[in-house]
C-alpha positions as CSV (number, residue, x, y, z in Angstrom):
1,X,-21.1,-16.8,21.3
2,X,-20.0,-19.3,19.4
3,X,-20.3,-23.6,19.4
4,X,-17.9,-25.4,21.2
5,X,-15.9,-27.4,18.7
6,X,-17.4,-30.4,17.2
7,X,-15.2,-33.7,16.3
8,X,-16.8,-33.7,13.2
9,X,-15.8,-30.8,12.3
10,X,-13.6,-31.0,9.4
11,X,-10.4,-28.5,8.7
12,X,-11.2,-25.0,7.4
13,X,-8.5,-23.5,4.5
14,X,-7.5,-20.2,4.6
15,X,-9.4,-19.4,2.0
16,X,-12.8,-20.8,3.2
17,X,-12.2,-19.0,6.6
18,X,-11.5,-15.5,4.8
19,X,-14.9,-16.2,2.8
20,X,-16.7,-16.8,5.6
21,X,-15.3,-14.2,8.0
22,X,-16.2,-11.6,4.9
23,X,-19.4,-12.4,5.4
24,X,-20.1,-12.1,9.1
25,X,-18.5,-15.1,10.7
26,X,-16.5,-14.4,13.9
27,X,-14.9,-16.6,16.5
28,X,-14.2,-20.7,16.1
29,X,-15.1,-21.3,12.4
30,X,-16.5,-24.7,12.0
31,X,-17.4,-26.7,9.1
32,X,-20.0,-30.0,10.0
33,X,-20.3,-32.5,6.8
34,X,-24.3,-32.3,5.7
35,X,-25.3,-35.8,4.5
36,X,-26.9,-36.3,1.3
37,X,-25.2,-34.7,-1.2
38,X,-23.6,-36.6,-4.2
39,X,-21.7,-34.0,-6.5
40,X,-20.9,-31.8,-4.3
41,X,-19.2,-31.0,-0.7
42,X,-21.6,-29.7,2.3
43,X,-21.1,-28.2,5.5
44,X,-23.1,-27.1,8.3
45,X,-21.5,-23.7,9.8
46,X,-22.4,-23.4,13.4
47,X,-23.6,-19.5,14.4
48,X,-25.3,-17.9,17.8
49,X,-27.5,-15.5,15.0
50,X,-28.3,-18.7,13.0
51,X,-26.5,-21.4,11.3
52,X,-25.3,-21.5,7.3
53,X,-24.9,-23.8,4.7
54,X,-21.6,-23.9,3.2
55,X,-22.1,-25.5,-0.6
56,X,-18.7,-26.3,-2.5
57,X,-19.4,-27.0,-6.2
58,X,-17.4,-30.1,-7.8
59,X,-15.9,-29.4,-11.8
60,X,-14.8,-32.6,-13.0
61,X,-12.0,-32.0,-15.9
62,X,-13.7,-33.7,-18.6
63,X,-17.5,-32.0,-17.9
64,X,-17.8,-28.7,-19.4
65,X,-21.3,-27.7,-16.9
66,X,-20.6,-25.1,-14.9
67,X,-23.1,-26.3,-11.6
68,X,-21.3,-23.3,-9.8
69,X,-22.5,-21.0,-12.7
70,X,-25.9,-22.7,-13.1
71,X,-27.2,-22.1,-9.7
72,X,-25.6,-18.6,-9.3
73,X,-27.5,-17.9,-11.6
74,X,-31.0,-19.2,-10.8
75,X,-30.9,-18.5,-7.5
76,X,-30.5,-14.8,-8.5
77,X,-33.4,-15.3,-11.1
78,X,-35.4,-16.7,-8.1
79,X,-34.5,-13.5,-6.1
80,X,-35.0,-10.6,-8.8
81,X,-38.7,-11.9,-8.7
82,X,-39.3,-12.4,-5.2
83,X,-39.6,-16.2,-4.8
84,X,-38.5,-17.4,-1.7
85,X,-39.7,-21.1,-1.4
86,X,-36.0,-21.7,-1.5
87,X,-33.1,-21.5,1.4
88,X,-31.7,-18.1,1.2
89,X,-28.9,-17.3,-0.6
90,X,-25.8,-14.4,1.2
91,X,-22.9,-14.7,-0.4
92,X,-21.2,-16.1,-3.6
93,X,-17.2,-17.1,-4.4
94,X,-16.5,-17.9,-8.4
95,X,-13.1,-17.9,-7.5
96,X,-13.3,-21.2,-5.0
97,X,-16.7,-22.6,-6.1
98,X,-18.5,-21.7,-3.0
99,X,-22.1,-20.9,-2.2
100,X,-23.3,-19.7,1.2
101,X,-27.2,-20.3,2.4
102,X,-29.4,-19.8,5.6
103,X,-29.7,-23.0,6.7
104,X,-33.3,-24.0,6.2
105,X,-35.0,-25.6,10.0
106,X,-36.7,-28.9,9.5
107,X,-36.9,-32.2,8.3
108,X,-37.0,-34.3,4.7
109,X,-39.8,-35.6,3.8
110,X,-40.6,-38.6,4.5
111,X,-42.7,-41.7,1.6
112,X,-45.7,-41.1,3.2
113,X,-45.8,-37.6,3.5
114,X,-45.5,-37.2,-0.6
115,X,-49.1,-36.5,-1.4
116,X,-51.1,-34.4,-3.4
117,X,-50.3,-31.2,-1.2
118,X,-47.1,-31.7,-1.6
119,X,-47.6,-32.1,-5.3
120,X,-49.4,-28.5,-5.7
121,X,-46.4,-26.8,-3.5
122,X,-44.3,-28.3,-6.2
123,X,-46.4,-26.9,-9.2
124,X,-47.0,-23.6,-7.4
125,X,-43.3,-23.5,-7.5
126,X,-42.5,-24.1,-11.2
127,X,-45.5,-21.8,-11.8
128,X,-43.7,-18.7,-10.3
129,X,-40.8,-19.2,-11.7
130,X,-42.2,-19.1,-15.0
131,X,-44.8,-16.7,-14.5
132,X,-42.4,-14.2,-16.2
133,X,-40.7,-16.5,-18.3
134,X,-41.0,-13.9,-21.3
135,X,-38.9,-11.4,-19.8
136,X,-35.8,-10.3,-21.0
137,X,-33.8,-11.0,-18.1
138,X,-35.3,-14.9,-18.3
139,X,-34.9,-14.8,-22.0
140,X,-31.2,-14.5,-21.0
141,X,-30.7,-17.6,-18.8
142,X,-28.9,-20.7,-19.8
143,X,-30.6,-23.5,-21.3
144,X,-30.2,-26.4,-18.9
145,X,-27.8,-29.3,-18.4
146,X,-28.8,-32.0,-21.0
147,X,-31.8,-29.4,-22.1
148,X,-34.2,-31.3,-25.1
149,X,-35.7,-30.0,-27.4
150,X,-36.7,-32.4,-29.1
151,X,-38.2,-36.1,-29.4
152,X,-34.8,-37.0,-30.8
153,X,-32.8,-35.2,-28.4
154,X,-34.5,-37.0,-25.5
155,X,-33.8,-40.1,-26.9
156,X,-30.2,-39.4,-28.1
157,X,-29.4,-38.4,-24.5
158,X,-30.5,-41.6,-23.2
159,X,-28.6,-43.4,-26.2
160,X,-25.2,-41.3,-25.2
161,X,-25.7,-42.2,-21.3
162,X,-26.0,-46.1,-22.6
163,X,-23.1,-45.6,-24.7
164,X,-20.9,-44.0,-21.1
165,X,-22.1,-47.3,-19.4
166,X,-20.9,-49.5,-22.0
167,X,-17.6,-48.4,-21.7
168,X,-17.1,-49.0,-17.7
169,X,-14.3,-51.0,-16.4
170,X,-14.8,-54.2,-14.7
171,X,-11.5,-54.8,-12.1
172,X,-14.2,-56.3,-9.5
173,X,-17.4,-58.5,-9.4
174,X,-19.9,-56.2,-8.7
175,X,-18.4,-54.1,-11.7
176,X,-18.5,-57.1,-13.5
177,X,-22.4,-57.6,-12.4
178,X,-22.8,-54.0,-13.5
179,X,-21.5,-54.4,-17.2
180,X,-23.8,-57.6,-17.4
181,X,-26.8,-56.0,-16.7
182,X,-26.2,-52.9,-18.9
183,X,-25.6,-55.1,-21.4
184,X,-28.6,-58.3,-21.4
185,X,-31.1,-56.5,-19.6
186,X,-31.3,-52.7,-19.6
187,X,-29.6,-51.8,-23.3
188,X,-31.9,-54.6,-24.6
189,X,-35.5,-53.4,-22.6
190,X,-34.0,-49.2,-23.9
191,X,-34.0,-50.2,-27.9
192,X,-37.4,-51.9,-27.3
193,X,-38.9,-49.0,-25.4
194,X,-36.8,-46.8,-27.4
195,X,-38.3,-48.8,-30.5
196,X,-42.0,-48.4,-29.2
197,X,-41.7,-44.7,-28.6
198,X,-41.0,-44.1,-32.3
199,X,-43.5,-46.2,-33.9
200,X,-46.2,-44.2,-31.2
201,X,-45.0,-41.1,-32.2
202,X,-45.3,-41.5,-35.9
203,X,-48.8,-43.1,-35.5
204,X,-49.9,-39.7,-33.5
205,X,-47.9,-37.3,-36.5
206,X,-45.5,-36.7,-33.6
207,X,-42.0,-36.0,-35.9
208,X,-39.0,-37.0,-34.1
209,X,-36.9,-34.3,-35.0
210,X,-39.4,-31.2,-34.6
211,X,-37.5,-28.8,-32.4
212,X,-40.0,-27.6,-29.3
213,X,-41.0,-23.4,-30.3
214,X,-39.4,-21.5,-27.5
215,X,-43.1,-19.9,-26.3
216,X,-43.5,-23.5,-25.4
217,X,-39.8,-24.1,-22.8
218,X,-39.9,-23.9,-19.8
219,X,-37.3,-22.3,-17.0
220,X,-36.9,-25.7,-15.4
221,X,-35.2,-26.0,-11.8
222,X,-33.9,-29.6,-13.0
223,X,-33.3,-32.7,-10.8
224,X,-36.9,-31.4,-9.7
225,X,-38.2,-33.4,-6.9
226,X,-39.4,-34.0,-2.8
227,X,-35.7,-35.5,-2.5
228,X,-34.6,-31.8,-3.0
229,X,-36.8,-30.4,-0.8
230,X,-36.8,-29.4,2.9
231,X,-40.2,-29.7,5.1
232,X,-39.4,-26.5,7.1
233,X,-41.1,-25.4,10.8
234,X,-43.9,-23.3,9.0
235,X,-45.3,-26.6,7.5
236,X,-44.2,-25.1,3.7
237,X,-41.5,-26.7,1.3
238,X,-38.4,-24.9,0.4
239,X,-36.5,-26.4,-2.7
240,X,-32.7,-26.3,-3.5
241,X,-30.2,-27.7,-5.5
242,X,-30.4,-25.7,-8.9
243,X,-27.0,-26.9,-10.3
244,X,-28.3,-28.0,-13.9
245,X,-31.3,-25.3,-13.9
246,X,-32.0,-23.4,-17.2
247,X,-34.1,-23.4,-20.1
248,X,-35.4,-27.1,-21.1
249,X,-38.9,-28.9,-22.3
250,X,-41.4,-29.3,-19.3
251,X,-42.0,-32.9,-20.5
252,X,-38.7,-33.2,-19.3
253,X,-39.7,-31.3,-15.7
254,X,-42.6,-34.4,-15.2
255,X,-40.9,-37.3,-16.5
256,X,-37.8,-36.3,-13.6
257,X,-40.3,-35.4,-10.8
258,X,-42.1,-38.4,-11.3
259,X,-39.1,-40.8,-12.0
260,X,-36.5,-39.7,-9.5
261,X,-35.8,-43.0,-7.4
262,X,-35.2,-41.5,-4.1
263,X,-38.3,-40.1,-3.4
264,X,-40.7,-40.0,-6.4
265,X,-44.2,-38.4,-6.6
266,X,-46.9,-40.5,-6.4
267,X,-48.0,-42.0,-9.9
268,X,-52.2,-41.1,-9.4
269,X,-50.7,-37.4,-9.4
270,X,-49.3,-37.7,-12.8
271,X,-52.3,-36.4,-14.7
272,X,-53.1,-33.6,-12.0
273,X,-49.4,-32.4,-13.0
274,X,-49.1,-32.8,-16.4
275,X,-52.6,-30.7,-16.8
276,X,-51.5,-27.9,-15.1
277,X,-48.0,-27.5,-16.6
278,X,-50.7,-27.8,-19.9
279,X,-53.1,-24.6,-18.8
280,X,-49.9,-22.6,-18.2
281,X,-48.3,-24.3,-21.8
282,X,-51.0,-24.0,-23.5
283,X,-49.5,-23.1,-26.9
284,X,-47.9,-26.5,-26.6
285,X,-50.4,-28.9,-28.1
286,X,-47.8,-31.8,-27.6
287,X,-46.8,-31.4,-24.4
288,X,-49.5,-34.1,-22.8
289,X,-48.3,-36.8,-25.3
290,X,-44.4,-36.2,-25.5
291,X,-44.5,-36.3,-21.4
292,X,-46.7,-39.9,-22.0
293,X,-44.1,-41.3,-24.5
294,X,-41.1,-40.0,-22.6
295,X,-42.4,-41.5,-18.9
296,X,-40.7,-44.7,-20.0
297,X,-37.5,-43.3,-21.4
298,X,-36.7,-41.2,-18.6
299,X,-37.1,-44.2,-16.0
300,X,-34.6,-46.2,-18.2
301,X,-32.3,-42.6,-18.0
302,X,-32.6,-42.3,-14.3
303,X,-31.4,-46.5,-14.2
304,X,-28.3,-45.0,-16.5
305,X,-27.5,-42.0,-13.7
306,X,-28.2,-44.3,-10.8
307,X,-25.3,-46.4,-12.5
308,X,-22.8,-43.3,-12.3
309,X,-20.9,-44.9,-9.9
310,X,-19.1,-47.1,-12.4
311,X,-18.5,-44.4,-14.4
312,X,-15.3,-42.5,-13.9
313,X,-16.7,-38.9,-13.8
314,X,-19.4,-40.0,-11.5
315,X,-16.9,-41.7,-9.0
316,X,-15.0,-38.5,-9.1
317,X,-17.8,-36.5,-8.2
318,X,-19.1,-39.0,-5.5
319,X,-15.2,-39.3,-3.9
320,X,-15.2,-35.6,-3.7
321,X,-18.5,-35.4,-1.7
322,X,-18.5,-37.9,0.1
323,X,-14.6,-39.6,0.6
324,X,-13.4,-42.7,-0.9
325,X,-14.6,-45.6,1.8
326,X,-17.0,-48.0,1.3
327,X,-17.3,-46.9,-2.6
328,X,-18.0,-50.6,-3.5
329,X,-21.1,-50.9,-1.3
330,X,-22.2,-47.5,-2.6
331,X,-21.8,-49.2,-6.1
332,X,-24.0,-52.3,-5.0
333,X,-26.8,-50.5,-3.6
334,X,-26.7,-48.2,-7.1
335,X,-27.1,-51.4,-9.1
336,X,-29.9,-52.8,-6.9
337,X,-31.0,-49.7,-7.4
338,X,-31.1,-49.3,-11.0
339,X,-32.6,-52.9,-11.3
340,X,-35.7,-51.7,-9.7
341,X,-35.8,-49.0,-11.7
342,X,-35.2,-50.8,-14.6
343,X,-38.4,-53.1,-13.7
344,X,-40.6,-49.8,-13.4
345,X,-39.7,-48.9,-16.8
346,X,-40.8,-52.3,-18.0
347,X,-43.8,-51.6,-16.2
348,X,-44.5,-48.1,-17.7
349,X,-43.8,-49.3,-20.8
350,X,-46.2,-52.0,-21.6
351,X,-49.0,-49.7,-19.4
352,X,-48.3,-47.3,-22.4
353,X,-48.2,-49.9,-25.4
Protein backbone atom coordinates (compact mmCIF):
# COMPACT_ATOMS: atom_id res chain seq x y z
CA UNK A 1 0.00 0.00 0.00
CA UNK A 2 1.30 2.99 -0.76
CA UNK A 3 1.53 6.85 1.13
CA UNK A 4 -1.14 9.07 0.54
CA UNK A 5 0.18 11.97 -1.41
CA UNK A 6 2.31 14.44 0.32
CA UNK A 7 2.14 18.44 -0.64
CA UNK A 8 5.62 18.33 -0.61
CA UNK A 9 5.92 16.12 -2.89
CA UNK A 10 7.52 17.48 -5.87
CA UNK A 11 6.66 16.40 -9.78
CA UNK A 12 8.09 13.07 -10.92
CA UNK A 13 9.46 13.09 -14.98
CA UNK A 14 8.81 10.32 -16.98
CA UNK A 15 12.00 9.41 -16.83
CA UNK A 16 12.55 9.27 -13.02
CA UNK A 17 9.10 7.33 -12.74
CA UNK A 18 10.36 4.62 -15.43
CA UNK A 19 13.70 4.36 -13.18
CA UNK A 20 12.03 3.94 -10.25
CA UNK A 21 9.25 1.61 -11.37
CA UNK A 22 12.29 -0.62 -12.98
CA UNK A 23 13.28 -1.06 -9.82
CA UNK A 24 10.36 -2.20 -7.76
CA UNK A 25 8.24 0.85 -7.23
CA UNK A 26 4.50 0.47 -7.78
CA UNK A 27 1.46 2.65 -7.21
CA UNK A 28 1.67 6.79 -6.36
CA UNK A 29 5.36 7.62 -7.00
CA UNK A 30 6.38 10.31 -4.70
CA UNK A 31 9.45 12.34 -4.54
CA UNK A 32 9.84 14.29 -0.69
CA UNK A 33 12.94 16.99 -0.93
CA UNK A 34 15.65 15.61 1.83
CA UNK A 35 17.30 18.68 3.44
CA UNK A 36 20.88 19.11 3.65
CA UNK A 37 22.34 18.62 0.57
CA UNK A 38 24.33 21.42 -1.34
CA UNK A 39 25.40 19.95 -4.83
CA UNK A 40 23.07 17.85 -5.45
CA UNK A 41 19.07 17.13 -5.60
CA UNK A 42 17.43 14.65 -2.80
CA UNK A 43 14.37 12.94 -2.39
CA UNK A 44 12.72 10.80 -0.06
CA UNK A 45 10.59 7.98 -1.91
CA UNK A 46 7.74 6.90 0.22
CA UNK A 47 7.32 2.71 0.18
CA UNK A 48 5.08 0.12 2.37
CA UNK A 49 8.49 -2.47 2.08
CA UNK A 50 10.78 0.57 3.16
CA UNK A 51 11.45 3.93 2.00
CA UNK A 52 14.53 5.01 -0.71
CA UNK A 53 16.66 7.72 -1.22
CA UNK A 54 16.50 9.17 -4.56
CA UNK A 55 20.15 11.10 -5.22
CA UNK A 56 20.37 13.29 -8.57
CA UNK A 57 24.00 14.21 -9.25
CA UNK A 58 24.55 17.97 -10.39
CA UNK A 59 27.38 18.56 -13.62
CA UNK A 60 28.08 22.02 -13.88
CA UNK A 61 29.36 22.84 -17.57
CA UNK A 62 32.61 24.29 -16.74
CA UNK A 63 33.60 21.35 -13.91
CA UNK A 64 35.03 18.37 -15.55
CA UNK A 65 34.36 15.87 -12.00
CA UNK A 66 32.24 13.38 -12.73
CA UNK A 67 30.48 13.17 -8.78
CA UNK A 68 28.00 10.70 -10.59
CA UNK A 69 31.00 8.63 -11.72
CA UNK A 70 33.01 9.04 -8.52
CA UNK A 71 30.54 7.57 -6.16
CA UNK A 72 29.40 4.75 -8.61
CA UNK A 73 32.22 3.83 -8.32
CA UNK A 74 33.14 3.77 -4.62
CA UNK A 75 30.13 2.57 -3.52
CA UNK A 76 30.76 -0.53 -5.66
CA UNK A 77 34.46 -0.72 -4.19
CA UNK A 78 32.71 -0.52 -0.79
CA UNK A 79 30.43 -3.53 -1.81
CA UNK A 80 32.96 -5.89 -3.69
CA UNK A 81 34.64 -6.00 -0.15
CA UNK A 82 31.77 -6.32 2.05
CA UNK A 83 31.71 -2.91 3.94
CA UNK A 84 28.38 -1.97 4.77
CA UNK A 85 28.80 1.07 7.31
CA UNK A 86 27.15 2.86 4.42
CA UNK A 87 23.29 3.24 3.13
CA UNK A 88 22.74 0.62 0.64
CA UNK A 89 23.06 1.14 -2.71
CA UNK A 90 19.96 -0.77 -5.59
CA UNK A 91 20.15 0.77 -8.54
CA UNK A 92 22.29 3.15 -10.79
CA UNK A 93 21.21 5.51 -14.01
CA UNK A 94 24.48 7.12 -15.97
CA UNK A 95 22.13 8.21 -18.45
CA UNK A 96 20.03 10.77 -15.91
CA UNK A 97 22.60 11.06 -13.09
CA UNK A 98 20.59 9.19 -10.63
CA UNK A 99 21.55 7.02 -7.60
CA UNK A 100 18.98 5.01 -5.58
CA UNK A 101 19.72 4.04 -1.68
CA UNK A 102 17.84 2.31 1.28
CA UNK A 103 17.06 4.95 3.23
CA UNK A 104 19.13 4.77 6.38
CA UNK A 105 16.53 5.05 9.95
CA UNK A 106 17.81 7.67 12.40
CA UNK A 107 19.08 10.82 13.25
CA UNK A 108 22.37 13.26 12.58
CA UNK A 109 24.42 13.64 15.04
CA UNK A 110 24.23 16.06 17.12
CA UNK A 111 27.86 18.64 18.73
CA UNK A 112 27.79 16.76 21.70
CA UNK A 113 27.51 13.51 20.62
CA UNK A 114 31.00 13.84 18.47
CA UNK A 115 33.32 12.03 20.81
CA UNK A 116 35.98 9.74 20.81
CA UNK A 117 33.54 6.75 19.88
CA UNK A 118 32.48 8.39 17.26
CA UNK A 119 36.05 9.11 16.27
CA UNK A 120 37.10 5.24 16.24
CA UNK A 121 33.80 4.36 14.07
CA UNK A 122 35.26 6.81 11.74
CA UNK A 123 38.84 5.32 11.61
CA UNK A 124 37.48 1.73 11.64
CA UNK A 125 35.87 2.95 8.56
CA UNK A 126 38.86 4.32 6.54
CA UNK A 127 40.69 1.26 7.84
CA UNK A 128 38.42 -1.18 5.88
CA UNK A 129 38.38 0.53 3.06
CA UNK A 130 42.00 0.46 2.81
CA UNK A 131 42.61 -2.76 4.23
CA UNK A 132 43.06 -4.00 0.62
CA UNK A 133 44.17 -0.95 -0.79
CA UNK A 134 46.91 -3.04 -2.87
CA UNK A 135 44.57 -4.84 -4.86
CA UNK A 136 44.27 -4.59 -8.33
CA UNK A 137 40.81 -3.69 -8.45
CA UNK A 138 41.69 -0.65 -5.85
CA UNK A 139 44.80 -0.01 -7.82
CA UNK A 140 42.30 0.87 -10.54
CA UNK A 141 40.08 3.60 -8.84
CA UNK A 142 40.21 7.21 -9.62
CA UNK A 143 42.39 9.41 -7.83
CA UNK A 144 40.18 11.94 -5.96
CA UNK A 145 38.72 15.33 -6.72
CA UNK A 146 41.49 17.91 -5.90
CA UNK A 147 43.80 14.67 -4.91
CA UNK A 148 47.67 16.02 -3.48
CA UNK A 149 50.29 14.67 -3.70
CA UNK A 150 52.31 16.82 -2.72
CA UNK A 151 53.31 19.79 -0.26
CA UNK A 152 53.11 21.94 -3.33
CA UNK A 153 50.03 20.65 -4.59
CA UNK A 154 48.24 21.30 -1.33
CA UNK A 155 49.19 24.58 -1.25
CA UNK A 156 48.67 25.42 -5.07
CA UNK A 157 45.08 24.17 -4.52
CA UNK A 158 44.45 26.55 -1.85
CA UNK A 159 46.28 29.33 -4.03
CA UNK A 160 43.87 28.43 -7.20
CA UNK A 161 40.65 28.42 -4.78
CA UNK A 162 41.96 32.14 -3.61
CA UNK A 163 42.49 33.03 -7.11
CA UNK A 164 38.32 31.74 -7.97
CA UNK A 165 37.44 34.14 -5.00
CA UNK A 166 39.18 36.99 -6.32
CA UNK A 167 37.39 37.02 -9.30
CA UNK A 168 33.64 37.20 -7.82
CA UNK A 169 31.22 39.75 -8.81
CA UNK A 170 30.01 42.28 -6.39
CA UNK A 171 26.27 43.60 -7.78
CA UNK A 172 25.12 43.62 -3.92
CA UNK A 173 26.54 44.55 -0.45
CA UNK A 174 26.99 41.48 1.07
CA UNK A 175 29.01 40.49 -2.25
CA UNK A 176 30.71 43.57 -1.79
CA UNK A 177 31.53 42.46 2.06
CA UNK A 178 32.56 39.17 0.59
CA UNK A 179 35.31 40.56 -1.94
CA UNK A 180 36.60 42.79 1.14
CA UNK A 181 37.23 40.15 3.26
CA UNK A 182 38.96 37.84 0.67
CA UNK A 183 40.88 40.46 -0.05
CA UNK A 184 42.29 42.39 3.62
CA UNK A 185 41.80 39.56 5.76
CA UNK A 186 41.77 35.98 4.48
CA UNK A 187 44.38 36.30 1.16
CA UNK A 188 46.57 38.30 3.61
CA UNK A 189 46.45 35.72 6.91
CA UNK A 190 46.84 32.51 3.57
CA UNK A 191 50.37 34.06 2.29
CA UNK A 192 51.44 34.31 5.96
CA UNK A 193 50.33 30.82 6.85
CA UNK A 194 51.14 29.86 3.44
CA UNK A 195 54.67 31.63 4.10
CA UNK A 196 55.12 29.83 7.59
CA UNK A 197 54.43 26.35 6.19
CA UNK A 198 57.43 26.61 3.83
CA UNK A 199 59.95 28.02 5.97
CA UNK A 200 58.69 24.79 8.60
CA UNK A 201 59.05 22.43 6.00
CA UNK A 202 62.48 23.31 4.86
CA UNK A 203 63.67 23.50 8.48
CA UNK A 204 62.34 19.74 8.98
CA UNK A 205 64.07 18.65 5.20
CA UNK A 206 60.44 18.44 4.17
CA UNK A 207 60.83 19.35 0.11
CA UNK A 208 57.87 21.00 -1.29
CA UNK A 209 57.74 19.43 -4.40
CA UNK A 210 58.45 15.64 -3.30
CA UNK A 211 55.54 13.67 -4.82
CA UNK A 212 53.90 11.20 -1.93
CA UNK A 213 55.13 7.13 -3.12
CA UNK A 214 51.87 5.53 -3.90
CA UNK A 215 52.48 2.58 -1.04
CA UNK A 216 51.95 5.71 1.05
CA UNK A 217 47.95 7.08 -0.65
CA UNK A 218 45.31 6.40 0.70
CA UNK A 219 41.60 5.39 -0.86
CA UNK A 220 40.09 8.39 0.77
CA UNK A 221 36.12 8.71 0.92
CA UNK A 222 36.70 12.72 0.79
CA UNK A 223 34.51 15.43 2.32
CA UNK A 224 35.08 12.81 5.30
CA UNK A 225 33.27 13.84 8.33
CA UNK A 226 30.10 13.35 11.28
CA UNK A 227 28.23 15.94 8.88
CA UNK A 228 28.09 12.97 6.44
CA UNK A 229 27.05 10.54 8.63
CA UNK A 230 23.83 9.09 9.85
CA UNK A 231 23.42 7.88 13.70
CA UNK A 232 21.17 4.85 12.69
CA UNK A 233 18.59 2.66 15.26
CA UNK A 234 21.44 0.02 15.95
CA UNK A 235 23.51 2.86 17.77
CA UNK A 236 26.31 2.37 14.68
CA UNK A 237 27.28 5.15 12.01
CA UNK A 238 26.64 4.72 8.43
CA UNK A 239 28.55 7.26 6.10
CA UNK A 240 27.56 8.59 2.62
CA UNK A 241 28.20 11.01 0.17
CA UNK A 242 31.38 9.68 -1.85
CA UNK A 243 31.05 12.12 -4.76
CA UNK A 244 34.89 13.22 -4.80
CA UNK A 245 36.13 9.76 -3.39
CA UNK A 246 39.38 8.27 -4.87
CA UNK A 247 42.95 7.99 -4.41
CA UNK A 248 44.52 11.08 -2.39
CA UNK A 249 47.21 11.76 0.67
CA UNK A 250 45.67 10.77 4.07
CA UNK A 251 47.03 14.15 5.49
CA UNK A 252 44.50 15.35 3.39
CA UNK A 253 41.68 12.67 4.98
CA UNK A 254 42.63 14.42 8.82
CA UNK A 255 43.08 17.91 7.89
CA UNK A 256 39.09 17.61 6.22
CA UNK A 257 37.72 15.48 9.14
CA UNK A 258 38.98 17.74 11.51
CA UNK A 259 38.35 21.12 9.69
CA UNK A 260 34.91 20.64 8.14
CA UNK A 261 32.84 23.60 9.74
CA UNK A 262 29.58 21.85 10.11
CA UNK A 263 30.29 19.46 12.38
CA UNK A 264 34.07 18.96 13.05
CA UNK A 265 35.78 16.33 15.23
CA UNK A 266 36.89 17.31 18.41
CA UNK A 267 40.54 18.85 18.29
CA UNK A 268 41.94 16.48 21.63
CA UNK A 269 41.19 13.57 19.02
CA UNK A 270 43.64 14.83 16.57
CA UNK A 271 46.65 12.90 17.68
CA UNK A 272 44.51 9.62 18.50
CA UNK A 273 43.69 9.99 14.60
CA UNK A 274 46.64 10.93 13.02
CA UNK A 275 48.52 7.91 14.91
CA UNK A 276 46.50 5.33 13.71
CA UNK A 277 46.22 6.50 10.04
CA UNK A 278 50.41 6.30 10.94
CA UNK A 279 50.37 2.34 12.25
CA UNK A 280 48.33 1.48 9.08
CA UNK A 281 50.93 4.14 6.87
CA UNK A 282 53.65 3.25 8.30
CA UNK A 283 55.99 3.39 5.23
CA UNK A 284 55.05 7.09 5.34
CA UNK A 285 57.61 8.70 7.68
CA UNK A 286 55.99 12.19 6.86
CA UNK A 287 52.70 11.69 7.24
CA UNK A 288 52.52 12.96 11.13
CA UNK A 289 54.31 16.30 10.08
CA UNK A 290 52.66 17.07 6.60
CA UNK A 291 49.09 16.48 8.44
CA UNK A 292 50.71 19.16 11.34
CA UNK A 293 51.78 21.75 8.61
CA UNK A 294 48.70 21.34 6.47
CA UNK A 295 45.96 21.70 9.71
CA UNK A 296 46.26 25.43 9.11
CA UNK A 297 46.07 25.41 5.31
CA UNK A 298 43.11 23.30 5.00
CA UNK A 299 41.09 25.57 7.64
CA UNK A 300 41.91 28.61 5.32
CA UNK A 301 40.68 26.12 2.17
CA UNK A 302 37.48 25.13 3.95
CA UNK A 303 36.95 29.39 4.56
CA UNK A 304 37.52 29.41 0.49
CA UNK A 305 34.64 26.48 -0.10
CA UNK A 306 32.44 27.95 2.53
CA UNK A 307 32.69 31.13 0.19
CA UNK A 308 31.32 29.12 -2.87
CA UNK A 309 28.32 30.89 -2.81
CA UNK A 310 29.79 33.90 -4.54
CA UNK A 311 31.20 31.94 -6.94
CA UNK A 312 29.30 31.22 -10.10
CA UNK A 313 29.75 27.32 -10.20
CA UNK A 314 28.96 27.12 -6.66
CA UNK A 315 25.70 29.17 -6.96
CA UNK A 316 24.82 26.82 -9.76
CA UNK A 317 25.22 23.90 -7.80
CA UNK A 318 23.47 25.38 -4.71
CA UNK A 319 20.30 26.68 -7.12
CA UNK A 320 20.02 23.21 -8.40
CA UNK A 321 19.72 21.66 -4.92
CA UNK A 322 18.21 23.68 -3.26
CA UNK A 323 16.01 26.55 -5.56
CA UNK A 324 16.88 30.05 -6.04
CA UNK A 325 15.06 31.87 -2.86
CA UNK A 326 16.61 33.36 -0.16
CA UNK A 327 20.23 32.88 -1.99
CA UNK A 328 21.46 36.18 -0.36
CA UNK A 329 20.86 35.00 3.23
CA UNK A 330 22.45 31.66 2.31
CA UNK A 331 25.44 34.01 1.10
CA UNK A 332 25.54 35.92 4.54
CA UNK A 333 25.50 33.05 6.77
CA UNK A 334 28.54 31.50 4.32
CA UNK A 335 30.56 34.63 5.03
CA UNK A 336 29.86 34.56 8.82
CA UNK A 337 30.72 31.45 8.34
CA UNK A 338 33.97 31.58 6.73
CA UNK A 339 35.04 34.47 9.19
CA UNK A 340 34.93 32.10 11.94
CA UNK A 341 36.78 29.85 10.18
CA UNK A 342 39.12 32.12 9.08
CA UNK A 343 39.77 33.01 12.96
CA UNK A 344 40.51 29.16 13.71
CA UNK A 345 43.01 29.17 11.16
CA UNK A 346 44.68 32.12 12.81
CA UNK A 347 44.43 30.22 15.79
CA UNK A 348 46.03 26.95 14.43
CA UNK A 349 48.46 28.72 13.04
CA UNK A 350 50.34 30.50 15.59
CA UNK A 351 49.60 27.11 18.00
CA UNK A 352 51.88 25.57 15.31
CA UNK A 353 54.62 28.44 14.89
Amino acid sequence: MNAPPSANSEPVSEGVAAFLRQHGATGNIQLLPMRGGANNRVYRVPRAEGDWVLKCYFQYPGDPRDRFGAEHAFYDWLQSRGIRRTPQPLAWCAERRLGLFTLVPGQKLRPEEVNAGRVREALEFAGEINASRSLPSAQAMPVASEACFSLDEHLACVDSRLARLRQISTPDPVDRQAADFIQTELGPAWQRIRAAICETAAKSGARLDAALAHSSRCLSPSDFGFHNAILALDGRLRFFDFEYAGWDDPAKLVCDFFCQPELSAPPDQWQTFVDQLGVWWDADAGLRLRARLLWPAYQIKWCCIMLNEFVRSGQARRAFAAGTGLAGDRKGAQLSKARNGLAKAVELWQGTA
